[in-house]
C-alpha positions, 0 to 999 in steps of 0.5 A: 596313849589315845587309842585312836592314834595312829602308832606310826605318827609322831604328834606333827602327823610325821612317820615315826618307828614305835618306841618299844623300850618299854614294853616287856620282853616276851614270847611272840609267835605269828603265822602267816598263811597265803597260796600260789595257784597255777595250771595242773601241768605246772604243778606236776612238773614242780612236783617232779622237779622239773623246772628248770631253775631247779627244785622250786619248792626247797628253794622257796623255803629259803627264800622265805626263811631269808626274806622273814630275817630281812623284812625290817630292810624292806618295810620301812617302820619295822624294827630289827629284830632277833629272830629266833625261829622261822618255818617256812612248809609248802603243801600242794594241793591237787586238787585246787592246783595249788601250794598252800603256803605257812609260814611262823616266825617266833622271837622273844622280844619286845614287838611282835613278828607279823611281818616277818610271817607275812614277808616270809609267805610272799617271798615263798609265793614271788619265788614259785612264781619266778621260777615258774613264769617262763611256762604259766604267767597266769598263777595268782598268789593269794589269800595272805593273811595272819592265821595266829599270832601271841605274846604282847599285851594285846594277846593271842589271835586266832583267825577264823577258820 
């Protein structure tokens, strides 16, 4: 297979799903780090469960951890995988008024788990949002990025620090 070519091209130039029939089964792990930062009062009043809509923090964990199972519903070439394990962990920070975000989605199979990682960290980042956008508009999610990543033939990844 030609390095240069584009994985998701069939040889026409056309979308195409990769054929992973023949790739080996293994242990694959990704995680996926992004954050939500906001005003202090908006973070202490999420910090106290004061919003409204409930306790945002619990309810973006599960929205991260059921957006990760859906992601192959959302981007189009992604294929429908078993997933075997996905985590969702929010740690505010005071200081920068933030909500550090990570997420890890692991399986044993035969393609990789980046997206479900990455789809389960920005669901987690729109639900803060959406929960708290009727008392600060102007929170920005940001900095989502692939911090690790294993199993596959291409190995392990870690980000720099």
């Amino acid at each position: 297979m030609n390095k240069n070519k584009l994985t998701h091209l069939d040889d026409d130039g056309n979308p195409s799903m990769v054929d992973i029939n023949k790739k080996e089964m293994t242990e694959r792990v990704a995680i996926a780090f992004g954050k939500i930062t906001m005003q202090t009062e908006t973070l202490q009043k999420i910090l106290d469960i004061k919003i409204k809509k409930g306790d945002v923090l619990n309810i973006a964990k599960i929205a991260g951890i059921m957006a990760a199972k859906k992601t192959d519903q959302l981007i189009p070439l992604c294929h429908t995988i078993p997933l075997s394990y996905v985590n969702v962990d929010m740690k505010p920070e005071i200081k920068e008024s933030c909500i550090n975000i990570k997420a890890e989605a692991a399986l044993v199979g035969k393609t990789g788990v980046e997206m479900e990682a990455f789809t389960a960290v920005s669901v987690a980042a729109l639900t803060i949002y959406d929960m708290c956008k009727s008392i600060d508009r102007e929170m920005v999610i940001s900095d989502i990025k692939l911090i690790h990543k294993s199993g596959g033939k291409s190995g392990e990844f870690n980000a720099k620090v």
